[in-house]
N, C-alpha and C positions, 0 to 999 in steps of 0.2 A: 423282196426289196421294200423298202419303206421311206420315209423323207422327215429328214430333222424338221421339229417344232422351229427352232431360231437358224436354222444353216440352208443349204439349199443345195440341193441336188440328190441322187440316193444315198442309202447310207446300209450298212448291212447288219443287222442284230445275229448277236450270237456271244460269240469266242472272241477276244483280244485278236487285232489283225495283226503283223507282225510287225507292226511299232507299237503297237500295245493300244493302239485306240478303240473305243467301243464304240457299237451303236449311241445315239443320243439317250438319257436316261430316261425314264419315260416319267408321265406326270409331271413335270416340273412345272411351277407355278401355282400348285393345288394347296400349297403350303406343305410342303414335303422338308422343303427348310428353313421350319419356323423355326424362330427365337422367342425366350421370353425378355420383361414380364409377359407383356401384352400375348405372346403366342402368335404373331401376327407374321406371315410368310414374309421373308426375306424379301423373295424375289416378288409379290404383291404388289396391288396397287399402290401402297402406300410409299414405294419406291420414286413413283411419279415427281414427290414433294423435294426430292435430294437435291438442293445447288439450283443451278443452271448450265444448260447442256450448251448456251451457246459459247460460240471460240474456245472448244475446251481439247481440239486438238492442235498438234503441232509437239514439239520436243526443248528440251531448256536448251538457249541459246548458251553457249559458253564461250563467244568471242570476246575478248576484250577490248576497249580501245586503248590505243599507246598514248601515254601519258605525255602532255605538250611538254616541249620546252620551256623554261624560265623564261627566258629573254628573247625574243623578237619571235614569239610564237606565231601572233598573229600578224605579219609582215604583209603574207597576201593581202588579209584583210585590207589591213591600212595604204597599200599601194593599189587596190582596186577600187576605195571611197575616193581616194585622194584623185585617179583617172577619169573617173566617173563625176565628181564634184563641179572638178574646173573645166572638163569637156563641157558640161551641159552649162555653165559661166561664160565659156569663151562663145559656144554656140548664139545663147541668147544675144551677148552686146553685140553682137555681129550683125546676127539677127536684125537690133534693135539702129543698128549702125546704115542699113542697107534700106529700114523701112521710112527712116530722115534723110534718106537720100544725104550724108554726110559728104564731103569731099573729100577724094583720096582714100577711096576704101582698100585699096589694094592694097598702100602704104599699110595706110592704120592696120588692117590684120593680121601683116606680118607682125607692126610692133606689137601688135594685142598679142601675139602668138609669143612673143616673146615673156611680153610682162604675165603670162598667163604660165610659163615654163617656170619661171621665179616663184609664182606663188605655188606651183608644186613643189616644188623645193625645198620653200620654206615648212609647207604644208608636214614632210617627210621629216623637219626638224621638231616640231612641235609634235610629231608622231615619238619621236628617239625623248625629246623631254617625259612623256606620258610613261615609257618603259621603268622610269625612275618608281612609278607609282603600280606597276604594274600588276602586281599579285594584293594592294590596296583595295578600301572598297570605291563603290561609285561617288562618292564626295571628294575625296580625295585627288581624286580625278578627275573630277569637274574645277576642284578649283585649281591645280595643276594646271589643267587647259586654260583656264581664265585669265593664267600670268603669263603663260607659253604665248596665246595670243598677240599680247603686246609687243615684242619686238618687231614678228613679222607685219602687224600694223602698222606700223613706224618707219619700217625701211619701203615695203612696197608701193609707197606713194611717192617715195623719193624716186625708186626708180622707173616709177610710172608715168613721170614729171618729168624727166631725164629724155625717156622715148617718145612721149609724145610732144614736148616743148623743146627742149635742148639740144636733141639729136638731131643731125643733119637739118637744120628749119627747113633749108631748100627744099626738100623735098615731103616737109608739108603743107600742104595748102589751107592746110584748114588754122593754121595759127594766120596767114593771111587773111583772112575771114576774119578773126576775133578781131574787133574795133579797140581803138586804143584807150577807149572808157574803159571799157572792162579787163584791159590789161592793168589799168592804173588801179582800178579797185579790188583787185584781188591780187595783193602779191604774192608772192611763189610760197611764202611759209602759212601763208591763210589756205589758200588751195592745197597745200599738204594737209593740214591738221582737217581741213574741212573733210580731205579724201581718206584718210587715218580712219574717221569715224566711221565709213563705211568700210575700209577692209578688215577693220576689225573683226567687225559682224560676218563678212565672207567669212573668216579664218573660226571664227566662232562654231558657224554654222557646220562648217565640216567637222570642227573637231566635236562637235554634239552628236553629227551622224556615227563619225567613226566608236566614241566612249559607248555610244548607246548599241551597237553591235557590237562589240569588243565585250561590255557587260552581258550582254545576249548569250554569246558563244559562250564565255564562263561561265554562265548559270546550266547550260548547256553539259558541258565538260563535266561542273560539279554533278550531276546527274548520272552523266555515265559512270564515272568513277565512283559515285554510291552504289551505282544497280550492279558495278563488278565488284566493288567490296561486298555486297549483301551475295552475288553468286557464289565468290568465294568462301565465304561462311557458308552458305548452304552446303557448297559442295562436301565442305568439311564436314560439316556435319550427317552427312549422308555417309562418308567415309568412317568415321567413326563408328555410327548405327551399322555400317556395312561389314566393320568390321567385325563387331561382335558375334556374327553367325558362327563365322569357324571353330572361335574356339570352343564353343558353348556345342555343337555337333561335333567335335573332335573328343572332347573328356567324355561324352556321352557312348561314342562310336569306343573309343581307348579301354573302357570299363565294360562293354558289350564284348571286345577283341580278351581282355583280362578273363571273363567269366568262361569263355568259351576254351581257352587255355588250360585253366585250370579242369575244366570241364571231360579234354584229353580233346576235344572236337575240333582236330588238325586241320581237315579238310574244308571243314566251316570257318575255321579262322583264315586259311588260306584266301579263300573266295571273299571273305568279308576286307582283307587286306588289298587285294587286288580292285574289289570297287570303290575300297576308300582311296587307292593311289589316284584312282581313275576319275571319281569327282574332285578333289584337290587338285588336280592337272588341272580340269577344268574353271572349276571356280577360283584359283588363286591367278590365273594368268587375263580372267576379266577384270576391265578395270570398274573396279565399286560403283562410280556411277553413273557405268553405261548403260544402254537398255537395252534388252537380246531379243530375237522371237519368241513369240508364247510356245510354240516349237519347243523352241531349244531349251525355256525354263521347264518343261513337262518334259524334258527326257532329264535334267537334273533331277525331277524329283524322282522320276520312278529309280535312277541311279541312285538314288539315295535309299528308297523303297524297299530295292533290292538288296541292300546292305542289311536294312532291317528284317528279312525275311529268312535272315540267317539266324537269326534269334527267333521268329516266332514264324518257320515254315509253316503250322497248320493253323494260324491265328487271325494270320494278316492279310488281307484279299485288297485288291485295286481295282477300281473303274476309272476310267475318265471319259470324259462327255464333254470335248470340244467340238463343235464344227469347224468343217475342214477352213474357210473361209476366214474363220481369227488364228490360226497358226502363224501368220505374218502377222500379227497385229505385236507392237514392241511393245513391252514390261519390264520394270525395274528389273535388275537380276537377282535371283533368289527370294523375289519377293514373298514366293511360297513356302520356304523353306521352312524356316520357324514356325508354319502356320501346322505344316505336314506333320514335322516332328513333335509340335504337341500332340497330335491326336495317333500318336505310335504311345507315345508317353501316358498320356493319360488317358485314352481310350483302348486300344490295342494290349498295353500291359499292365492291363488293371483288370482286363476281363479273363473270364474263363471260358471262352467259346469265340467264334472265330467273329472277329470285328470287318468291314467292309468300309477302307477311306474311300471315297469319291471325290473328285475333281472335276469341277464343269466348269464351262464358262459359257456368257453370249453377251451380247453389244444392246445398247437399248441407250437411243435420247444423245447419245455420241460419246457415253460413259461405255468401260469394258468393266464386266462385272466376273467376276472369279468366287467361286463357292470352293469351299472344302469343308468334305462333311463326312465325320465317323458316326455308325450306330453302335458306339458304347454305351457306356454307363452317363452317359453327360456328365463327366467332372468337369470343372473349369480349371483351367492352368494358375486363377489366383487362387483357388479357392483348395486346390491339392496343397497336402500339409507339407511337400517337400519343393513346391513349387511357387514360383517367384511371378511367373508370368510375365518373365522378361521377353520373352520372344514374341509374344503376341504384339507387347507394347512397343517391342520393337520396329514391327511392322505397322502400325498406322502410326505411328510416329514419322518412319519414312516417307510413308504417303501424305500425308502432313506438312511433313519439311519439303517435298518433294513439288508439291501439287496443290498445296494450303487447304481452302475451302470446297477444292472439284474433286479431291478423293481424299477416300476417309475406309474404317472400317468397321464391321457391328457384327455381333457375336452373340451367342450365348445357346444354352440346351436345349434341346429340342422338347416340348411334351409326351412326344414319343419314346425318347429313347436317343441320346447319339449326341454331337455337338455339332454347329454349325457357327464357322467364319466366314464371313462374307464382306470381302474389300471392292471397292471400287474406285477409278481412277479416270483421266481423259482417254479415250481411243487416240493410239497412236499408228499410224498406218504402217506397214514397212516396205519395202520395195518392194 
């Protein structure tokens, strides 16, 4: 028994167990999968320097919000400033009613209650005017409101004048109180125009609250509806990259199936048909750009593995060196695919003796790090005369579109002998 370097608990060296998992690979970190120029270990100190490890988990949100309505979107809004406004209006004169010991406060707060229902009212009108302006910008708006204003300045003194002068006198006392000086000096259209100038300013006042949060929330809005138009391109575009695997390991797998045909190798085409049914079942019924367990994307590859080992039964040998503990960690799906099937392509059938891909992975800084690594020939996928190195580019492209600046991926020959990729991404946890 012995205990992985990055996993934890025993672990057993030997023979593939019967999921195919090995012991952990030994050495790793010694620069076993260096790259050039530099020659400097992959998995090395110099990994330290990648990003920033913090908030780099969690998974892309892909809720959208529903798009407002045109017209009376923000209604609550506007009927919760407008509740809120003349409540804390009617509160204070009351307030200010009760601390001058006024007469007839009982009176008075009913009609206050009243003239105070009006200017909701009208409040609610100057809100319907504003709708005219409503998808406008904030100037627009403002000066909307600054004409809106005026009406209900004009009339709420009238009928301000009305409840507390005109209506029932009997039962105010406080126009007894007013001396007949100041009834003679201020006639009834002075005191209006006098009281005009300040409800202006009340009606003002709300309706600068209301514009100035109404603008809030749209600026608001426009945001979400960026951050879901920019997920929708993403996601596209991940779909697209996504979709490029198949066909590109299907013409590949179709001219392997063709050679073996002609080959008369029934029984190998057989087997090789049957694992192609069988990762196509699987890979075409995931959706592109969900993310699977590290699990489940290490039995697509070795399915896929397997297909190739019908071509080069004594060539092509497998490791892998996960710990048990990232098999729930989620990864793009397929993210290895293209990475595998270069190094079948241009390490594996390009040699003449038996090549060994490996597959490890471990967690470090809150990045998941994934290596694959053949000891061939070190050709590189751009640099073979038939190869394009679309698949490579496909993959940190993904990672890229995916994950931007927090995963990425780096490559290149080994000094020894072999190739090595090595992508990295956020840790994503899974149930």
């Amino acid at each position: 028994m012995g205990e992985s370097k990055r996993g934890k608990g025993p672990v057993v060296h030997g023979e593939a167990d019967a999921t195919g998992y090995r012991a952990p690979l030994p050495d790793r970190g010694d620069g076993e999968f260096s790259i050039n120029p530099a020659g400097a270990s992959a998995s090395g100190a110099a990994w330290g320097t990648i990003g920033n490890a913090a908030g780099l988990d969690g998974g892309m949100d892909r809720t959208q919000p529903p798009l407002p309505r045109r017209w009376f979107a923000d209604a609550p809004l506007a009927i919760k400033t407008i509740l809120g406004f003349w409540t804390v209006y009617f509160a204070s004169t009351s307030l200010r009613a009760v601390l001058m010991d006024q007469l007839g406060q009982g009176e008075m707060f009913r009609r206050r209650a009243a003239v105070v229902a009006l200017a909701m009212l009208l409040s609610f009108l100057i809100y319907l005017a504003l709708q005219l302006v409503a998808r406008r910008g904030i100037a627009a708006k403002i000066a909307v409101a600054a004409i809106a204003c005026l009406p209900p300045a004009a009339l709420q003194p009238i009928v301000n004048n009305y409840m507390f002068y005109v209506f029932a006198p009997e039962a105010a006392p406080w126009i007894d109180a007013m001396s007949t000086r100041d009834m003679a000096e201020w006639s009834t259209l002075k005191l209006i125009a006098d009281v005009a100038y300040s409800w202006y300013f009340f009606f003002a006042a709300w309706a600068a609250i209301y514009v100035a949060l109404s603008y809030a929330g749209q600026l608001r809005e426009a945001d979400r509806r960026a951050a879901a138009l920019t997920r929708q391109a993403q996601e596209a575009q991940l779909r697209a990259l996504r979709y490029q695997i198949n066909p590109h390991f299907l013409f590949n797998t179709l001219n392997s199936l063709s050679a073996l045909v002609l080959a008369r190798r029934t029984e190998a085409a057989e087997q090789m048909l049957g694992n192609l049914s069988a990762f196509f079942r699987t890979t075409l019924t995931t959706e592109p750009t969900a993310d699977v367990a590290l699990a489940e994307e290490i039995r697509l590859q070795r399915l896929y593995l397997e297909i190739e080992q019908v071509r080069f039964p004594d060539r092509l040998k497998i490791e892998i060196d996960v710990p048990e503990e990232l098999l729930t960690r989620r990864v793009p799906v397929l993210i290895l695919q293209p990475v595998v099937e270069n190094c079948v392509k241009y390490g594996v059938a390009k040699a003449r003796r038996p090549v060994t891909i490996r597959i490890s992975a471990y967690e470090e800084a809150g990045r998941l790090h994934l290596k694959v690594k053949d000891d061939g020939d070190g050709v590189a996928p751009e640099q073979a005369s038939e190869g394009t190195g679309v698949g490579l580019r496909n993959v940190c492209d993904r990672l890229a579109s995916r994950f931007g600046e927090a995963g990425g991926c780096i490559h290149g020959a080994d000094p020894g002998g072999g190739y090595t990729v090595h992508i990295y991404f956020p840790a994503i946890r899974g149930d």
